[in-house]
C-alpha positions, 0 to 999 in steps of 0.5 A: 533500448530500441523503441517499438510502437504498439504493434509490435508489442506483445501482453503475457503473464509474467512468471516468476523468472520474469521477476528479475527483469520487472525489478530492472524495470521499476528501477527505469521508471523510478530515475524519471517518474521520481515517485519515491516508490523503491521496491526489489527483487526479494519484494516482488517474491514476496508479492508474487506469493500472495495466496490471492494472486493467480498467473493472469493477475501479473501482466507484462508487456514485451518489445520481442524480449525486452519487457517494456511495460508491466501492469498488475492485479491485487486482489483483496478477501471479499468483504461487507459485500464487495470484490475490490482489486488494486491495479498498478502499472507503468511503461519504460521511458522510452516507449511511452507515447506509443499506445503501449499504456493503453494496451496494459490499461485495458488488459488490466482493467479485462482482468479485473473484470475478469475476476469479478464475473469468475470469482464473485459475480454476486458481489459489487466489483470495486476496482481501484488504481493510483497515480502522482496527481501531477501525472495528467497523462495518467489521469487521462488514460484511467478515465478512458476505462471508467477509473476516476478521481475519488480521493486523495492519498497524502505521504507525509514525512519527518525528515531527518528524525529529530529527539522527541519528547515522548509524553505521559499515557493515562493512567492504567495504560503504558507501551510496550513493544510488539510481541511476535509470539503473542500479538499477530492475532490481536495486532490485527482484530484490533486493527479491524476495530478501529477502521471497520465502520469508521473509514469509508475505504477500509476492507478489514484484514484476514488472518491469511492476508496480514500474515502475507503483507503484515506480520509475515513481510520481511520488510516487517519491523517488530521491534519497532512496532508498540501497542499501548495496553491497559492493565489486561493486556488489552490492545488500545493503540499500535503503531505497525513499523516497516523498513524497506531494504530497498529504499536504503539501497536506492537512496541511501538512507534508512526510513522506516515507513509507518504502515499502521496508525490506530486506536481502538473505539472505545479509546478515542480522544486520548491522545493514545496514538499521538503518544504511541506515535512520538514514542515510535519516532524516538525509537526509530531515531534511535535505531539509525533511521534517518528519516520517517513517512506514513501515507494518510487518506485525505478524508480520512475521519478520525483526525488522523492527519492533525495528528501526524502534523503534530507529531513533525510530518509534513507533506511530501507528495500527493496521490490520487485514488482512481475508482470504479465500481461495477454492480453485481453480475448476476445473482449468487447461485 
């Protein structure tokens, strides 16, 4: 690929026929960044149907007709008060070095203001992007638009997927698998309940938005998906199972990527999701995975990573959250 200095770079929105050609370049940046994030064509589709998004949320950067960098906007439902907004992004291998990130940073950072001041002046903006926290680079270049370290993302992994012994519940619960017809709905009150007020980063879950990124997601897997219930019925543990195509095609091997981990309030202390847990890992080992990884806050307050240890993973790879937040631009109306 011929390389070109800023200048010559021009920033349009990136139209779904534009998908292919992004999923090209992920693949480009994934052989030397060596992240571990595989996505393809069919889930780029699927992000790009997000009900949230809009046209400029999708931003590309083009080298004459050669896209050569890309960043991204994703939006979340406005909740407790505040507007926040993923971003993401990345530059070919061979045009970095060449203010190409610069550019695609502050249209990134424009858009999500940008939708702050259009969407939901009245609320405080909290805008949010990540990166490997070796990547110095990075770093340097959110903290020039005001996106700071605020956190740590762990990516714990069990690799390969050993027999587990599962364990007894308490008496009055038992596990059951994921039942499509009766436990989206539940699947996702239950999911609120447990992080809502509990986790200082957490924005709870829209009907619209899980069945978008959750239960809709064909990278969705329900029969690997178990919810602990009491006698009622009641939901007092999940554990919510992907499996990306992706990730087999690029490596290899199976993963099932465990997207969700929670226990009800009022259940805590059990050792529920523990169980569940080890019960999930057996079933994926049985199902042909050959590995398993879940991504856990580091300050995340329930105990959640002494779990997972527990359970066999072990860290991988470390993520820092960048963030900044923008008061209220004017009143609501």
């Amino acid at each position: 690929m011929t390389t070109h200095p800023a200048s010559a770079v021009s920033l349009r929105e990136l139209a779904r026929t534009d998908l292919p050609a992004l999923a090209t370049l992920l693949q480009q940046i994934e052989d030397v960044d060596q992240t571990d994030e595989h996505v393809s064509l069919a889930d780029l589709e699927e992000e790009h149907a997000d009900p949230l998004r809009e046209p400029a949320d999708w931003i590309g950067a083009f080298a004459g007709s050669d896209l050569v960098g890309y960043a991204q906007v994703v939006p979340r439902t406005p909740a407790e008060g505040t507007l926040k907004m993923y971003s993401g992004g990345g530059v070919h291998p061979d045009h970095r070095g060449r203010g190409v990130g610069t550019l695609l940073v502050e249209a990134m950072v424009a858009r999500m203001e940008e939708r702050h001041r259009t969407r939901r002046p009245d609320l405080t903006g909290i805008f949010v992007a990540a990166g490997l926290t070796e990547n110095d680079a990075q770093r340097a270049l959110l903290e020039r638009v005001g996106l700071v370290p605020d956190r740590y993302t762990l990516v714990l992994a069990v690799d390969p997927l050993p027999p587990t012994e599962v364990g007894d519940l308490p008496e009055g619960l038992r596990i059951r698998t994921y039942d499509p017809a009766a436990d989206e709905g539940a699947m996702r009150v239950a999911h609120n309940a447990a992080f809502t007020g509990h986790h200082p980063n957490f924005t709870p879950w829209d009907e619209e938005l899980w069945r978008q990124w959750v239960t809709g997601s064909r990278n969705f897997r329900a029969d690997l998906s178990f919810l602990v219930v009491d006698d009622d019925g009641a939901i007092a543990a999940y554990v919510q199972t992907n499996e990306y195509d992706a990730v087999q095609q690029a490596t290899g091997r199976r993963e099932a990527f465990i997207a969700k981990v929670g226990t009800t309030p009022e259940r805590r202390g059990r050792g529920l999701a523990s169980t569940l847990l080890r019960h999930t890992l057996e079933a994926c080992r049985r199902d042909g995975m050959d590995r398993a990884c879940l991504d856990v806050d580091s300050e995340n307050p329930s105990g959640a990573l002494g779990v997972y240890e527990r359970a066999g993973f072990v860290l991988e790879r470390r993520w820092t959250d960048y963030l900044r937040t923008e008061p209220p631009v004017t009143s609501a109306s």
